[in-house]
N, C-alpha and C positions, 0 to 999 in steps of 0.2 A: 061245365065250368072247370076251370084248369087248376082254383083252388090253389093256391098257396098258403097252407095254415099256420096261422099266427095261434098259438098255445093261449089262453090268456083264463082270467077269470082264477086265479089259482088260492086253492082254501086249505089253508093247515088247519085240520079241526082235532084239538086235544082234549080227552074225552078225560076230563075230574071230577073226584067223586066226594060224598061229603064227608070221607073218612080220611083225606088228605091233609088234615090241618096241621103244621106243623110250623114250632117256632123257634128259629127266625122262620120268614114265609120264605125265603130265598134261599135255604138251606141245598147246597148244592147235591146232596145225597139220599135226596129224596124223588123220583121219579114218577114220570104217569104213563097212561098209556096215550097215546096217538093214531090215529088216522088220517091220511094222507089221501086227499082224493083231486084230480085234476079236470078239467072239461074243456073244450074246444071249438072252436068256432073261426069260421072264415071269415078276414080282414085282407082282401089285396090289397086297395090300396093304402094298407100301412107300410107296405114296405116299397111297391112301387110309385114309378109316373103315375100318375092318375090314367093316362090316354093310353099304358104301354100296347094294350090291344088293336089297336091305332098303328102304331110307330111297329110292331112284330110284323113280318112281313114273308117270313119263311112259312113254309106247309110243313110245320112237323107235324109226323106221324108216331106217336107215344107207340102204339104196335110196336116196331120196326127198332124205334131211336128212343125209346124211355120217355119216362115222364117227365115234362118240363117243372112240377111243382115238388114241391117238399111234402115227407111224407110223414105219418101220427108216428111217434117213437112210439114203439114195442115196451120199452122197459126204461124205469128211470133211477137215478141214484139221488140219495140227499146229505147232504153232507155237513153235519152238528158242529159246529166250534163253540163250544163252552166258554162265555166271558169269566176273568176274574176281576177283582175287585177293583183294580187299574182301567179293566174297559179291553184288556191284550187278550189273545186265544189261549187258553190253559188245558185242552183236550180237544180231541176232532175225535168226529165218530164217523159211520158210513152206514146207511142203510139202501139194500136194492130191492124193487117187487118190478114184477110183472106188469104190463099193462101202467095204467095211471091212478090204481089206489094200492094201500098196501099199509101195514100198522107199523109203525116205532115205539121205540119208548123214550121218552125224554125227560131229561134232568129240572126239577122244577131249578132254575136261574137264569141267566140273559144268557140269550143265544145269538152267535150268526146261523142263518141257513143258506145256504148252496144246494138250487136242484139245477140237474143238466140230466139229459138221453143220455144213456149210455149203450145203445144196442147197434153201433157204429162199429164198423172192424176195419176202419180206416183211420178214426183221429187216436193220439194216444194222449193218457192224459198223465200231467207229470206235475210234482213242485219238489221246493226247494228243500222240504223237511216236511213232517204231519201237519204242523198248524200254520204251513207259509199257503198261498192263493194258489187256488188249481189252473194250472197251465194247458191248453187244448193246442195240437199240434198234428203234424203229421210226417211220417218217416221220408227219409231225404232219397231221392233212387240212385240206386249205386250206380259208380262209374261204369263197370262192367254190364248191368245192364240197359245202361243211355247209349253205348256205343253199339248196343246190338238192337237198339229198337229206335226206328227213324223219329219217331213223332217224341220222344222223350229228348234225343239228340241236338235237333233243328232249336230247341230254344237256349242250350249250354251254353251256346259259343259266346267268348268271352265279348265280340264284338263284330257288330253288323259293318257289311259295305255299306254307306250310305250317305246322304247330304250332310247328317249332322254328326259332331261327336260328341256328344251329352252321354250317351249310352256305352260304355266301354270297362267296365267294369264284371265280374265273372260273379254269376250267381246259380245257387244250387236249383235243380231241379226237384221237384218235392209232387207226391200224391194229389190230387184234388181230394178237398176233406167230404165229407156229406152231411147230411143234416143231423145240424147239434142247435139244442135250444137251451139257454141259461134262464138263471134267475137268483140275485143275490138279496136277501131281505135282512136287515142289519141290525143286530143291537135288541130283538123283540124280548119281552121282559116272559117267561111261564111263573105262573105264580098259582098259588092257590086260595085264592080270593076269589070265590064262587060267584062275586057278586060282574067281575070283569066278564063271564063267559055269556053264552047265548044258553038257553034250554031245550032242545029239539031233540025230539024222540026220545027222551027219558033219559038224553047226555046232556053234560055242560061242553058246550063246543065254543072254542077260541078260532076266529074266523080273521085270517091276512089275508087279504087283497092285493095280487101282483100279477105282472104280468109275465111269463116266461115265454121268450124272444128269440128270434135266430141268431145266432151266434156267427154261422156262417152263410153268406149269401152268392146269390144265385144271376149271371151276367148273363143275359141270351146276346150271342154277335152275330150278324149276318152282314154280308157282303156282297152290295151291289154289284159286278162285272159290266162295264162300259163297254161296247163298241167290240164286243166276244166273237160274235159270227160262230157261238161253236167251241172253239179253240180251246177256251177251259173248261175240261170235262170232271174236275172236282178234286178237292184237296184229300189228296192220297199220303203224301205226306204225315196229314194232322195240323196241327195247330199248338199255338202254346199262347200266354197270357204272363207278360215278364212283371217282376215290380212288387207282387204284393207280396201281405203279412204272411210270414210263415208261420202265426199263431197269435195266439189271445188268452188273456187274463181273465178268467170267467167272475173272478170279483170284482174289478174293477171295467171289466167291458174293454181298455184297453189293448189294441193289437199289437206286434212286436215291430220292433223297427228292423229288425232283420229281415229280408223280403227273399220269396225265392220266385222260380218261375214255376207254371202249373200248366201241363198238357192238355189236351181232349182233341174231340176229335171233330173236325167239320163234314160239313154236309151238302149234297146239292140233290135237289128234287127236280129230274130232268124235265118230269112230268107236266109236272104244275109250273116252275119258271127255273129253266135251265141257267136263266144269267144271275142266279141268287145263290150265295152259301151262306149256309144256319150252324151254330153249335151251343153248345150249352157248356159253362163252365161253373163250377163251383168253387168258391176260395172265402178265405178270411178276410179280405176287402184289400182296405188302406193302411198302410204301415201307419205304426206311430199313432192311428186315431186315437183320442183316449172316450169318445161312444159315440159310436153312429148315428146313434139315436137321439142327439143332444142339437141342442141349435147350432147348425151350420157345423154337422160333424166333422165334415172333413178340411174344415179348416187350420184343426191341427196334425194333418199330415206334415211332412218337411218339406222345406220349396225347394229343395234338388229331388224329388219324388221324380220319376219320370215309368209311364205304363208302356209297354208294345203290345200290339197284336203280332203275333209270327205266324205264317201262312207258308205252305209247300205246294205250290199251285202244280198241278197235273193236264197237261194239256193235251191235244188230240193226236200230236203226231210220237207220243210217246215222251216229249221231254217234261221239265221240269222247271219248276222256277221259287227261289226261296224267297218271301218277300218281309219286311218289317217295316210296322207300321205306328206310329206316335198315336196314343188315343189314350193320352195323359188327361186333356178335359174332361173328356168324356167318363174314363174312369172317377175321376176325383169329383165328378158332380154325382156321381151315384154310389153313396158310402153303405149303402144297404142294400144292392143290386139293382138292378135293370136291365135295357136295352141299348145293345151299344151298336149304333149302324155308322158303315165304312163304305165309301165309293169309289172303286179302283176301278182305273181306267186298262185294259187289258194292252191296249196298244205301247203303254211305258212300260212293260214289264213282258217280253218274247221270251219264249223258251231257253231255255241255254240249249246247245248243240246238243244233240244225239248221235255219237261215238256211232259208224257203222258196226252191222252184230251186236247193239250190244244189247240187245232185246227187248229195246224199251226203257224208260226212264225211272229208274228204280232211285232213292234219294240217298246220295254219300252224304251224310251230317257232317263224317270227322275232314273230308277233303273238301267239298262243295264251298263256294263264296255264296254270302247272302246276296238277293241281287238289289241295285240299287233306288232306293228310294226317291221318286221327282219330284220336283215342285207343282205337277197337274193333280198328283194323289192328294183326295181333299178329305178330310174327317165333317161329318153331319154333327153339328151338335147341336 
């Protein structure tokens, strides 16, 4: 089972003892100790289709091409904002362990708590000041090297050849994030009032219930090839994913309206079905959402939102062919990941020339035209 793990079941247990009494009971300078322990368990379809095993149709091999699921964090952070009397943040604290247990100490008074992974060396996490909302991101690829690497290049360009012009705006290329899981719990009161806790194992244990969620999700694409005979021998190029958030509010769930494009790489399995390409992309979703997870999340993305698929098709006689592809629905129907399948017909889309000598079809991003999108290229939704 390919397992996609959903984090959940999460227990703050703070361990007080009968020597704690102290009055006022809310007395901010008074602390306990804590224990943080987390547990996990497999939920697919929380976050997909119900059918997506159904509707996947590529033969990935995890070997080869990585694992299609999200993987247990290593190590996690928690991050204390101490209420003041107004209800505002009046101190932030940070604590990191190993693994998903690990002890704190915390201030008997009303708390925010903020957990996320932190064992990513991809997202970076930023805010405005110590007590503003932690920001999850990731670093933009510089110019110098987009112009030297084809598959970061192929989605820059400010604007496609194509039927429509919806799309003609110039957006940054940026990292694919990896797996980050949050969890905002608000407002929870520490006191010490023996009679609130639980008694287990010779502790008084304070027990939250919550869930800690992906932050970022996971789109599998493949791509039917029509009427091939052969011809496309696999996207050499790369691939890119135009539109989305280039990050997320981890208190609020909230994603940026800033949107960049996000690279990976495609695939075809000659083997098993030569006329199919597969990839795997990672990103922060939907601009603008303000939670995936809420009814009809993506309803508040913006109605000028517009997704591409970019394809650098690799075909048999050495040339090449740049394609872009609207998979706006499709995107916008899956605020929390899925399966995005495309049917391109090969025949609307011939190689462009191969120059004699020139050794094959290698991809010019910064000179190449994108090639033109028809009215036969149809999106499955």
């Amino acid at each position: 089972m390919r397992g996609w793990r959903l984090i959940s079941a999460l227990w703050l247990i703070l361990a007080a003892t009968c020597s704690c009494q102290i009055d006022p009971p809310l007395h901010f300078r008074k602390a306990v100790d804590a224990e943080i322990v987390l547990s996990t368990k497999v939920q697919v379809e929380f976050m997909w289709q119900v059918n997506w095993e159904a509707i996947w149709d590529f033969a990935w091999v995890e070997e080869s091409l990585g694992p299609l699921s999200y993987k247990d964090p290593k190590s996690m952070r928690l991050h204390v904002y101490t209420q003041g009397l107004d209800g505002e943040p009046i101190s932030h604290q940070t604590h990191n362990f190993m693994g998903q247990e690990g002890s704190v100490r915390v201030f008997v008074g009303t708390h925010n708590f903020l957990f996320h992974n932190n064992d990513s060396h991809v997202i970076l996490f930023e805010s405005e000041d110590d007590l503003a909302p932690i920001q999850a991101t990731t670093r933009i690829i510089s110019p110098g090297l987009r112009e030297s690497a084809i598959i970061q290049t192929i989605a820059q360009k400010s604007k496609a050849e194509s039927n429509d012009d919806i799309y003609t705006g110039e957006e940054h290329v940026a990292y694919a994030p990896d797996e980050l899981f949050s969890l905002f719990d608000w407002g929870h009161v520490i006191t010490d009032d023996l009679s609130t806790y639980e008694y287990i194992d010779g502790r008084y244990v304070l027990r939250i219930k919550g869930e800690l969620l992906p932050s970022t999700f996971i789109y599998l694409i493949q791509v039917r090839l029509h009427n091939n005979k052969g011809r496309v021998v696999g996207c050499g190029g790369g691939a890119a994913i135009t539109g989305v958030a280039a990050g997320v509010n981890l208190v609020t769930r909230q994603t940026w309206d800033q949107t960049v494009s996000i690279p990976f790489d495609m695939y075809i399995n000659k083997e098993e079905d030569p006329d199919l390409l597969g990839g795997r992309v990672m990103s922060f979703g939907l601009k603008g959402c303000r939670n995936p997870y809420g009814t009809g999340g993506n309803e508040k993305e913006a109605d000028d939102a517009r997704h591409y698929l970019v394809l650098s098709l690799s075909y048999d006689n050495g040339g090449y062919k740049n394609v872009r592809i609207d998979i706006t629905d499709q995107f916008q129907d899956l605020p929390t990941g899925g399966v995005i399948t495309v049917d391109l017909d090969v025949n609307d889309f011939p190689p462009d020339d191969v120059p004699p000598d020139s050794g094959g079809g290698g991809f010019q991003a910064l000179i190449g035209e994108w090639g033109e999108q028809t009215g036969s290229t149809t999106i499955i939704n």
